[in-house]
C-alpha positions, -999 to +999 in steps of 0.1 A: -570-643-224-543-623-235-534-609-267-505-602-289-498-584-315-478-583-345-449-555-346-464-531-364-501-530-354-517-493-360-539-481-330-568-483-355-561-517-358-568-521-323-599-503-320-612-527-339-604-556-320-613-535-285-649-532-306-653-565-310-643-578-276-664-551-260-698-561-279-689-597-264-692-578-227-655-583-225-633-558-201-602-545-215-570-535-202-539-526-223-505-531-213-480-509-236-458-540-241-420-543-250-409-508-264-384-512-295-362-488-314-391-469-325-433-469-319-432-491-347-417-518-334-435-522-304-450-553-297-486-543-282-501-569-257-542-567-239-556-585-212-588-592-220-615-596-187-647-616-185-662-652-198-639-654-222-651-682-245-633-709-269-652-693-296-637-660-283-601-667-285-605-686-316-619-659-337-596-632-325-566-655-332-578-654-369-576-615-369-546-605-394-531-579-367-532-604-338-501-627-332-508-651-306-539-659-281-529-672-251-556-685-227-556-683-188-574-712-177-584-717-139-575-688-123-590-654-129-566-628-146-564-604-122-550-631-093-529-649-122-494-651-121-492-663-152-503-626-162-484-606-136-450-622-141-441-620-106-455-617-070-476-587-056-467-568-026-493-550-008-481-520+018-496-506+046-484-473+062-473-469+094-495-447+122-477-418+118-466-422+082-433-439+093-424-464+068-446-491+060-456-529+065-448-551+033-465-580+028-455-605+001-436-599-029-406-613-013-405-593+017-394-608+049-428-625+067-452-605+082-466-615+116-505-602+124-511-610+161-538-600+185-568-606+204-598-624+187-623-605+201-616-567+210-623-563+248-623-533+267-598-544+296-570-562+281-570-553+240-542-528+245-517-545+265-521-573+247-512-556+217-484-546+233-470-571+240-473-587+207-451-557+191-428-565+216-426-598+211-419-588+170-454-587+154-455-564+122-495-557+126-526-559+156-553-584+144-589-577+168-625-589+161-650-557+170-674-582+149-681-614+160-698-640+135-709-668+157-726-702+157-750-697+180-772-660+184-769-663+220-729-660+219-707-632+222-713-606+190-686-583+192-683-553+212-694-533+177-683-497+171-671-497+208-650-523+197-639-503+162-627-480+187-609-492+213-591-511+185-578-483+167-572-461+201-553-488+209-533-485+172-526-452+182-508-465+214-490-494+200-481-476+165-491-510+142-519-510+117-548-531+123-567-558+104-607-565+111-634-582+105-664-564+085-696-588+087-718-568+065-723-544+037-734-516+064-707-511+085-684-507+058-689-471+060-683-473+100-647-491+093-639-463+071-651-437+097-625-453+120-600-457+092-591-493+096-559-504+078-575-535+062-608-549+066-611-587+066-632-607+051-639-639+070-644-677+062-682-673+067-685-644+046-663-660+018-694-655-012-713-631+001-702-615-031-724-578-024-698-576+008-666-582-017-677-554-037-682-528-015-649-543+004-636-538-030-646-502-034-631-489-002-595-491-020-581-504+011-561-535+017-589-568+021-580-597+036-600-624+023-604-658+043-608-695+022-647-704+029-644-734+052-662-754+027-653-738-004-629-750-033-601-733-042-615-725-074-651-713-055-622-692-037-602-678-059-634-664-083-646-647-046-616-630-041-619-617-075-647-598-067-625-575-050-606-574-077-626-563-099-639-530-082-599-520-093-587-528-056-551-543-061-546-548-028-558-582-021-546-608+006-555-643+003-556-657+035-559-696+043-573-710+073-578-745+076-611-759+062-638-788+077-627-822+075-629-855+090-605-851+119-606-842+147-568-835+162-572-799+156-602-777+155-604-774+115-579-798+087-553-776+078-549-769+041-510-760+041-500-779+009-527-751-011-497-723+001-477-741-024-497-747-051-513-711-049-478-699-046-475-708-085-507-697-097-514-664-079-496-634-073-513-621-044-495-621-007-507-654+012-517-655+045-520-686+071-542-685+104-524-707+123-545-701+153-581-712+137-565-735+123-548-751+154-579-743+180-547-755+201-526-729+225-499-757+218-500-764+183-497-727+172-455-725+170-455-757+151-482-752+125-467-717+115-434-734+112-447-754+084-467-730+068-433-706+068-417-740+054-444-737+026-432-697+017-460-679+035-457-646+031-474-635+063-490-656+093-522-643+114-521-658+157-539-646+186-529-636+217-538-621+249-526-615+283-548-632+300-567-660+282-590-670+309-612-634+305-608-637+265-641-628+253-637-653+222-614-685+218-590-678+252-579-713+250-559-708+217-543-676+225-502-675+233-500-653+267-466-653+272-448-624+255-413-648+259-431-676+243-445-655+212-409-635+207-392-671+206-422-687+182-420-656+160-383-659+160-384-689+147-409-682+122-390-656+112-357-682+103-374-707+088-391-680+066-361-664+052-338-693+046-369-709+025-372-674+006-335-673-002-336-713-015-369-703-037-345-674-049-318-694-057-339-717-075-351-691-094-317-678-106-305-711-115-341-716-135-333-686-153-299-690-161-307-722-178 
């Protein structure tokens, strides 16, 4: 919930209500509020943490110094954008410290491409050729989760490091997947930009903490299977450890269908687009399963206001280690898809822009 309170309210005043929320095991955090002519006319405003209660809100509300209650139903209050007031941005520095990659907030999209699976032969100039062909950041799996324990695992810390020797060429961060709480250490020996947390791993909530802890940017996947809601209260784990830099990433999710490899969930980058402030994120190639189907997804998912879109690539599918046959291998190919991406992107931005204006002036 959050509270207001009347001008005037003495920082003894508050105590006393911080007390009380505390011995209910709520978090607080303050926000100084709107400043007026003097500290005595500044209207005071807390965020209040936890499982809030009805019975919460409703005694508080009756407390003299306290102006209004207002509850924050459905999404947790540190995603809400009902809290935050407007979109977060999350940044990544460039190798090198030269500038930085912006994702969400309004920035222009943000394309993560790269092999599935780090291999040893083909990782690099396949991430080559994805900067070339515009990509912002290198995607590669070290870790593998898979179906079976008789396929392909990952190539491990081997993999860790080709990836980032291979950042170090290129010049792009890197996003990975971490599988377990024990190689989170090893992703911060090699210093990965932001660790990803995949659709398997989606409430393995031990994981999400110590993702959390790192202070570095997590990417965290929609369980296949999982609500929204079941989502959304994951993610928060992260949160919660005082990370703010939180993706939320979309991926498709099981359904009954079978034209793609999993039913694409593209209408939820709408509707999360008004109740969360956190960057979104759409893999369009888990999604698709389909070389062919890449271009088109992400063209809807940019006509939705994605703020950044995840594909795979590599130069030569046939000796991909993991999922070859939805990888683009044609650096033309992926320069005109991103291209395109990359219009349809900011001509929806400046419409929701101009929405908002008009919104505002009314």
């Amino acid at each position: 919930m959050i509270i207001q309170y009347v001008v005037g309210t003495t920082s003894e005043q508050r105590e006393e209500v911080h007390a009380k929320l505390k011995s209910w095991g709520l978090r607080v955090a303050e926000n100084p509020g709107d400043v007026g002519t003097s500290p005595q006319d500044r209207i005071y405003v807390d965020n209040v943490f936890g499982n809030v209660k009805d019975a919460h809100r409703r005694e508080v509300s009756t407390l003299e110094c306290v102006k209004k209650v207002i509850p924050i139903e459905g999404v947790p209050q540190n995603l809400s954008l009902k809290r935050r007031g407007r979109h977060h941005t999350v940044s990544l520095p460039l190798p090198g410290g030269k500038g930085s990659v912006d994702i969400g907030g309004g920035n222009p999209l943000v394309v993560m491409a790269g092999v599935c699976a780090v291999d040893r032969e083909h990782t690099l100039a396949s991430h080559q050729m994805a900067r070339r062909a515009g990509a912002d950041m290198n995607r590669g799996g070290a870790y593998k989760p898979r179906t079976s324990p008789y396929d392909f695992q990952g190539l491990k810390e081997e993999g860790l490091k080709i990836l980032c020797d291979a950042r170090r060429e290129v010049g792009l961060p890197v996003v990975s997947e971490v599988l377990d709480v024990r190689d989170v250490e090893l992703f911060m020996k090699y210093d990965v930009d932001m660790l990803q947390i995949g659709t398997r791993n989606a409430q393995n909530f031990e994981l999400l903490i110590e993702a959390g802890r790192t202070g570095k940017p997590v990417l965290y996947k929609r369980g296949f299977s999982n609500s929204i809601d079941e989502s959304l209260k994951a993610a928060n784990y992260v949160m919660e450890q005082g990370n703010d830099n939180l993706i939320f990433c979309l991926r498709g999710v099981k359904g009954i269908g079978h034209s793609f490899r999993n039913q694409g969930d593209l209408d939820e980058i709408v509707a999360l687009s008004h109740l969360i402030d956190r960057p979104i994120v759409y893999d369009v190639s888990h999604s698709a399963g389909k070389k062919a189907a890449v271009g088109e997804i992400g063209n809807m998912a940019c006509a939705g206001g994605v703020d950044g879109l995840l594909v795979d690539v590599h130069v030569s599918p046939s000796d991909a280690l993991v999922d070859g046959f939805q990888a683009i291998d044609k650096e033309d190919e992926l320069r005109e898809i991103i291209q395109t991406w990359r219009s349809l992107s900011q001509l929806v931005k400046a419409k929701v822009k101009e929405y908002g204006r008009r919104q505002a002036a009314n």
